[in-house]
C-alpha positions in Angstrom: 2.5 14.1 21.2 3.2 12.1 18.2 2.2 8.3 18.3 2.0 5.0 16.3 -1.3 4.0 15.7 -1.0 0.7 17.2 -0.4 3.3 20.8 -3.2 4.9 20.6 -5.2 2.2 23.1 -2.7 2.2 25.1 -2.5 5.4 26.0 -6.5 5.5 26.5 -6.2 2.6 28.7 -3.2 4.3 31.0 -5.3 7.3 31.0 -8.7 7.7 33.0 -10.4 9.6 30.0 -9.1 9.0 26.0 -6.8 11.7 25.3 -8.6 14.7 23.6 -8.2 15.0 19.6 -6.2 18.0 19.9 -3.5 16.1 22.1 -2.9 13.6 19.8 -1.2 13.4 16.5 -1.9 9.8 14.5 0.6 9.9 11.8 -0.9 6.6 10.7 -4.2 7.5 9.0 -4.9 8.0 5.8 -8.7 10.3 6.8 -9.2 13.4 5.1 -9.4 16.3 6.9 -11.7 18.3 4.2 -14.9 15.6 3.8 -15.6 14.1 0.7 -15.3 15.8 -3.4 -19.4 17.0 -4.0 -19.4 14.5 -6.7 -18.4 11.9 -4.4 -21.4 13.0 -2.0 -23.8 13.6 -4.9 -23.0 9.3 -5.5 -23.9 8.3 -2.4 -26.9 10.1 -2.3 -27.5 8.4 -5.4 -26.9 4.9 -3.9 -29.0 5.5 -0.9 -32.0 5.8 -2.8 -31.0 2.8 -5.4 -33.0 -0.4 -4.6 -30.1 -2.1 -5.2 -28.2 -1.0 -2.1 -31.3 -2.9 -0.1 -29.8 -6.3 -1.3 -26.5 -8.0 -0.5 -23.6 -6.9 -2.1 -22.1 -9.2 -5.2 -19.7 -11.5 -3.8 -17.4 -11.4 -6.6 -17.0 -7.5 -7.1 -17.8 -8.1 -10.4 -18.9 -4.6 -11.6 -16.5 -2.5 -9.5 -13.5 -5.2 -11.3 -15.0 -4.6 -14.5 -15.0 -0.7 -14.3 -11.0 -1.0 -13.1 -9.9 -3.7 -15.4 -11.6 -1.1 -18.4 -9.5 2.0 -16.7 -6.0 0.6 -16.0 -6.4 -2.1 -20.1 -6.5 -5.2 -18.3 -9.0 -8.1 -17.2 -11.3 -8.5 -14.6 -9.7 -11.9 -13.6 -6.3 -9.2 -13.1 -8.1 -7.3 -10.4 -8.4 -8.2 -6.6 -10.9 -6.4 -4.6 -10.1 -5.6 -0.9 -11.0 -4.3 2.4 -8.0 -1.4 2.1 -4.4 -1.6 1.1 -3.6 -3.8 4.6 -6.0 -6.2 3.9 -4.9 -6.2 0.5 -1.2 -6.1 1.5 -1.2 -9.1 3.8 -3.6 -11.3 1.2 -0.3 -10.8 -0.9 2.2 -12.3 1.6 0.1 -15.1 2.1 -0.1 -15.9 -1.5 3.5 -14.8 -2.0 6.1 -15.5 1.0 6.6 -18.7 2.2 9.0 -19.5 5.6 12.5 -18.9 5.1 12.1 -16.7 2.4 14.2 -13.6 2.1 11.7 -10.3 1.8 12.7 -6.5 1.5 10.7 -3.7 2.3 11.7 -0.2 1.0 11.3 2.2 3.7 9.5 4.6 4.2 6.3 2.5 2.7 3.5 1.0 4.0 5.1 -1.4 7.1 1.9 -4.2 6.5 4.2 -7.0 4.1 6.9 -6.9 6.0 4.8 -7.3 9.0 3.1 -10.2 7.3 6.2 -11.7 6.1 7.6 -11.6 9.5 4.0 -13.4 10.7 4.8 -16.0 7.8 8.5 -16.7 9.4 10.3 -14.9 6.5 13.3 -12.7 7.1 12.8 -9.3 6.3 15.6 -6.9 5.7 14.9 -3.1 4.8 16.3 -0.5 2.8 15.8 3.0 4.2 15.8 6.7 2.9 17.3 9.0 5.0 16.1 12.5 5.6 18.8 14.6 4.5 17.7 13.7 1.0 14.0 14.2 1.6 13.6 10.7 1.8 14.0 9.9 -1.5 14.5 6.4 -3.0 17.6 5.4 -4.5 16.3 2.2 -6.8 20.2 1.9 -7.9 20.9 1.2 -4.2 17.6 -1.2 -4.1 19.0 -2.6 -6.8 22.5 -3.3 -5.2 20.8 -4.8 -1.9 18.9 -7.1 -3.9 21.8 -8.1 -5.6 23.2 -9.3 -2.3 20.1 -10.4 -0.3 18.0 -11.9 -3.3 15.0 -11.2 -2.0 12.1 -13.7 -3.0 9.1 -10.4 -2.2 10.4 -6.5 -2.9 7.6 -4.3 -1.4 7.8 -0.5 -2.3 5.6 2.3 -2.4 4.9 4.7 -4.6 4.7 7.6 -3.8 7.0 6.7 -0.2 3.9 6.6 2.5 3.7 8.8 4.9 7.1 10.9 3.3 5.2 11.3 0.0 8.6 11.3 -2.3 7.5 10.5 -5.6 8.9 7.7 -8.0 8.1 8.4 -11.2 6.7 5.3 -13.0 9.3 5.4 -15.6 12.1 5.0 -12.8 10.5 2.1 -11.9 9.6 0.7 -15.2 13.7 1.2 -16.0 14.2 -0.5 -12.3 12.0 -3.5 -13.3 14.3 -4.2 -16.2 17.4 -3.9 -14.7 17.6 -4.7 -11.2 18.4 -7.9 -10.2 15.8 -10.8 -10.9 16.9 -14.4 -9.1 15.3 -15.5 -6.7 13.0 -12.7 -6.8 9.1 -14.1 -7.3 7.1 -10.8 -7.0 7.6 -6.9 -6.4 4.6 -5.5 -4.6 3.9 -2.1 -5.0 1.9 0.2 -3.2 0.4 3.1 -5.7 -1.3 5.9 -3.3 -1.4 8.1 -5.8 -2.3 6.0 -9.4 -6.0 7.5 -9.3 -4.8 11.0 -10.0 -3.2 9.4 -13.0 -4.4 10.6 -16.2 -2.0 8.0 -17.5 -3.3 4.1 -16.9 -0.2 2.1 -14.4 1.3 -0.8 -16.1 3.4 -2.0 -13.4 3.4 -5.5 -11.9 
């Protein structure tokens, strides 16, 4: 059977055992099936015998920010560490969304903004791609609906999450210019896919 995440405790609790592994298919986690890259192992090995992993962690993030703000050409000031993309995701409404605001979500995509925004007491209205185009995104159709919605917050993911359509960057580098802009504060975009980049992402 296939389930939201959010069911899965729900279904242990209706059951007298927790449904076996095999029985269940959680189409909401992101876990990889194949363990971690040997480098990846061969760094945490590394870290386990550092002295440094004995002490508290820096507050601030400071190194891990430098390291990305040297990848992607930016600052460290530019670069917001987080527990995971929800954490992340819902930090942004918070600083982003206020009540009565107008927010679209660009389905299929991570559903934590437009859950936040909801949370916040915005009004969330979605645009969805449809199967028989292999759930694609049309940005001249999100460009139409936020022509006629105005949306203060446009979250969209890239590649779509769990679909995996890509968007090329360019597409949305074109979209940014020409898609309707009042009213519209922030786009928040959700980039799965920007470490396999050999080109840095300069999208905001």
């Amino acid at each position: 059977m296939a389930l939201k995440h959010r069911d899965l405790r729900r279904v242990a609790l209706r059951e007298h055992e927790p449904p076996q592994a095999s029985d269940v298919l959680d189409l909401a986690t992101c876990t990889n099936g194949y363990g971690p890259a040997p480098a990846i192992e061969e760094a945490l090995r590394a870290a386990v015998s550092d002295d440094a992993l004995r002490g508290y962690p820096d507050p601030t993030s400071r190194p891990a920010r430098e390291a990305i703000a040297t990848r992607f050409h930016t600052t460290p000031e530019r670069v917001i560490m987080g527990n995971g993309a929800f954490e992340l995701l819902w930090t942004a409404a918070r600083v982003l969304v206020r009540s009565g605001d107008t927010v679209l979500t660009v389905e299929p995509g991570s559903p934590e903004l437009g859950a936040a925004a909801r949370h916040l007491g915005a009004r969330v209205v979605q645009w969805r791609a449809v199967e028989r185009s292999a759930h694609r995104v049309d940005l001249e159709q999100v460009g139409d609906l936020m022509g006629l919605e105005r949306p203060a917050v446009v979250s969209l993911a890239a590649p779509t999450t769990p679909a995996g359509s890509p968007i090329p960057f360019r597409d949305l580098h074109a979209h940014r210019n020409r898609a309707p802009t009042a009213g519209t504060r922030a786009r928040a975009l959700t980039a799965s896919l920007v470490a396999q980049r050999s080109d840095p992402l300069r999208y905001s």
